[in-house]
C-alpha positions in Angstrom: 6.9 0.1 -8.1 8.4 3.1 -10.4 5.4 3.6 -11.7 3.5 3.8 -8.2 5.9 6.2 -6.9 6.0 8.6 -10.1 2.1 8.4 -9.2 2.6 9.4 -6.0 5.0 12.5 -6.9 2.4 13.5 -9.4 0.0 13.8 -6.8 2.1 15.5 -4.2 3.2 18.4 -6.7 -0.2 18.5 -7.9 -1.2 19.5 -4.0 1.9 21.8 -3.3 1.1 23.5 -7.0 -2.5 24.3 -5.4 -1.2 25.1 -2.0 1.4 27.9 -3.8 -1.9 29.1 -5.8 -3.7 29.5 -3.3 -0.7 31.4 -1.2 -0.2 34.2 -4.6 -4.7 34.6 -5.1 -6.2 34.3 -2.0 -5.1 37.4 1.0 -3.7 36.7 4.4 -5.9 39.5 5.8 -9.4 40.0 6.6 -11.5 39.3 3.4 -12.4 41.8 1.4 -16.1 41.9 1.0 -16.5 43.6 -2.5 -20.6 42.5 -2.7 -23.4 41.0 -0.8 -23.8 37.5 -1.2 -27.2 37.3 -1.9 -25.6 38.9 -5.6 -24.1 35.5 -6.2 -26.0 33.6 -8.9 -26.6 30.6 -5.7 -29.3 28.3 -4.7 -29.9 26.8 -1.1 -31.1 23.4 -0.6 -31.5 22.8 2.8 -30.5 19.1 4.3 -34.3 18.0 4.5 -34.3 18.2 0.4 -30.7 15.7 0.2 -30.7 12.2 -0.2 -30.3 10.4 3.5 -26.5 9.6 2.6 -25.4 13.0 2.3 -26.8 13.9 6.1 -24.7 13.7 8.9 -26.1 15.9 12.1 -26.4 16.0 15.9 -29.0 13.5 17.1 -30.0 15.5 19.9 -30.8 18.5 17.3 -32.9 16.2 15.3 -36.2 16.8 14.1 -38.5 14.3 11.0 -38.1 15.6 7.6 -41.5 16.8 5.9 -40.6 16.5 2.9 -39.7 13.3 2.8 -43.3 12.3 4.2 -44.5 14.5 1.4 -43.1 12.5 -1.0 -44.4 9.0 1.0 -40.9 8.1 2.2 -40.2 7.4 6.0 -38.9 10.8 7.3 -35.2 11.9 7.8 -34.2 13.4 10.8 -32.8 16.9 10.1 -30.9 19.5 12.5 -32.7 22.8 13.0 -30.9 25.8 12.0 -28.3 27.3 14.0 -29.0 30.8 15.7 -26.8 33.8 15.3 -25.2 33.0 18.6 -24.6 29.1 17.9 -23.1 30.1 14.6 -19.7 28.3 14.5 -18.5 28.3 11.1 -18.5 30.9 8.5 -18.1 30.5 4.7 -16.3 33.0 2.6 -16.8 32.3 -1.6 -14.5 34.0 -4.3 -16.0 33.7 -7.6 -14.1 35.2 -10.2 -11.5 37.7 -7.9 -14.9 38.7 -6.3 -15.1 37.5 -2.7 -18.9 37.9 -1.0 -19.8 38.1 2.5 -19.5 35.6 4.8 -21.9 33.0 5.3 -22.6 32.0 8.7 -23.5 28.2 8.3 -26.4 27.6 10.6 -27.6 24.3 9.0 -26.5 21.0 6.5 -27.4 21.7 2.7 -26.0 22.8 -0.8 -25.3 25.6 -2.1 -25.6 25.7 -6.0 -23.1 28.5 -7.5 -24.2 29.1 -11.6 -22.1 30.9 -13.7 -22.1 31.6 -17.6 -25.8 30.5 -17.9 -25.2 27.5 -16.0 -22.3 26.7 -18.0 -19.9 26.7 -14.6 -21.6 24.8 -11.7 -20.1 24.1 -8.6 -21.9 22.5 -5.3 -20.9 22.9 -2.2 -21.7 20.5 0.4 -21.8 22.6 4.1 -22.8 21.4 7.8 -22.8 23.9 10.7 -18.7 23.4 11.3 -17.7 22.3 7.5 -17.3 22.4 4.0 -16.8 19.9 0.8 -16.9 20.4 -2.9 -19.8 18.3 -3.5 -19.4 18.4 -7.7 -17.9 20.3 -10.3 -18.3 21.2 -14.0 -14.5 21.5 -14.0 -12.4 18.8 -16.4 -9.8 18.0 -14.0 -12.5 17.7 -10.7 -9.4 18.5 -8.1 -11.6 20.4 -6.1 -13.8 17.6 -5.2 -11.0 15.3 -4.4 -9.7 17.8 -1.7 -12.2 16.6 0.3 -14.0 17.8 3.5 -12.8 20.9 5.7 -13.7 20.7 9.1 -12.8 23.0 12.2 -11.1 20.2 13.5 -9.1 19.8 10.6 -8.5 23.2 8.7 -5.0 24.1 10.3 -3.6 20.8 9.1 -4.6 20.3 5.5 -2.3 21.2 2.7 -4.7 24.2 1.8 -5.6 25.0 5.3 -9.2 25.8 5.6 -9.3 26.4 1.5 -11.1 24.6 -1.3 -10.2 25.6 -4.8 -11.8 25.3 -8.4 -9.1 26.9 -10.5 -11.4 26.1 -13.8 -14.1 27.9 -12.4 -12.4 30.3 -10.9 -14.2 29.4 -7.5 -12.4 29.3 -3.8 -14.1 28.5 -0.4 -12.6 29.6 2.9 -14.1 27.9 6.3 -13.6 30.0 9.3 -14.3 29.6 12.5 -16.6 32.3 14.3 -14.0 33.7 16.4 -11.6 33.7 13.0 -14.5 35.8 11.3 -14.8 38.2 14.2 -11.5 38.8 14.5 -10.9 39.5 11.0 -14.3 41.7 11.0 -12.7 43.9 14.0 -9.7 44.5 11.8 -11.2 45.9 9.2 
C-alpha cells in the first residue's frame, strides 16, 4: 500500500511540475506568431492514409476512403475537410521558443514534426475539435501519456488545453475558434 501511494505522489508532482512549466514558458496572451507554419520541418497525413483504429469522425460527414481501395482493402469512411467557416479548433506549435501560426484543423490526420535530421520526432494526432501526442522520440514519453485534448475538455485538464514535450522542446495549444479570434483581435 506504501508503495502504491508513493507511486501515486510521484505521478501527481510529476503533473503539477509540468503544469508550473508550462505556466513560466508558454504566454497568457495572444500567441506570438514569430513564422509561418508552413517553415516548420512537418508532414500531413490525412485520416484516409491512418490505420482504421486511429479514425474516429462524424458519420453523417463520411465519405469511402480511396486509398484503401487502392491498396485492395474494403474502404474506410473518412470526414471531408472542414471549411474556413466550420473551422472549430485551432492548433498553435512551439518548437524550440518559436511558436507558428495557427492551424485551423479542418480534418483527422498526423502531423509529423522532424527536427535535427529526424533525430527529434513527434506525431501529433488532430480531429477537427482535438489534439493527442500520438508518439515521441523523447526518453521519458510524458507527452503521450497526457492524453487527448478536446474542446470539451481543455478547461479541466491539469495543463489546460496544452500538450508538452519538454525533450524536444515541443508544445501544442488547442483553441477553440472564438479563443483564436479573440486573441487575433488583440493583437
Amino acid at each position: 500500500m506504501k508503495n502504491k501511494n508513493l507511486a501515486i505522489l510521484s505521478v501527481l508532482g510529476t503533473l503539477i511540475l509540468l503544469a508550473l512549466v508550462a505556466s513560466l514558458l508558454v504566454p497568457k496572451t495572444a500567441p506570438v506568431v514569430q513564422k509561418d507554419v508552413n517553415e516548420l520541418q512537418m508532414e500531413f497525413e490525412p485520416s484516409s492514409a491512418l490505420p482504421h483504429v486511429h479514425r474516429h469522425g462524424l458519420s453523417a460527414l463520411l465519405s469511402p476512403s480511396a486509398h484503401a481501395e487502392e491498396e485492395g482493402k474494403e474502404a474506410v469512411p473518412t470526414a471531408a475537410p472542414l471549411s474556413d467557416s466550420e473551422v472549430r479548433a485551432y492548433l498553435v506549435i512551439t518548437v524550440d521558443n518559436t511558436t507558428y501560426s495557427p492551424l485551423p484543423l479542418r480534418q483527422e490526420g498526423n502531423y509529423t514534426i522532424r527536427q535535427e535530421g529526424g533525430a527529434k520526432v513527434n506525431v501529433i494526432h488532430v480531429t477537427p475539435d482535438s489534439v493527442t501526442m500520438a508518439s515521441s522520440t523523447c526518453d521519458n514519453q510524458l507527452c503521450v501519456g497526457e492524453g487527448t485534448v478536446t474542446l470539451d475538455n481543455k478547461d479541466t485538464r491539469i495543463l489546460g488545453g496544452y500538450i508538452i514535450c519538454l525533450p524536444n522542446k515541443v508544445t501544442l495549444e488547442l483553441y477553440s475558434a472564438e479563443e483564436m479570434a479573440e486573441l487575433l483581435s488583440a493583437s
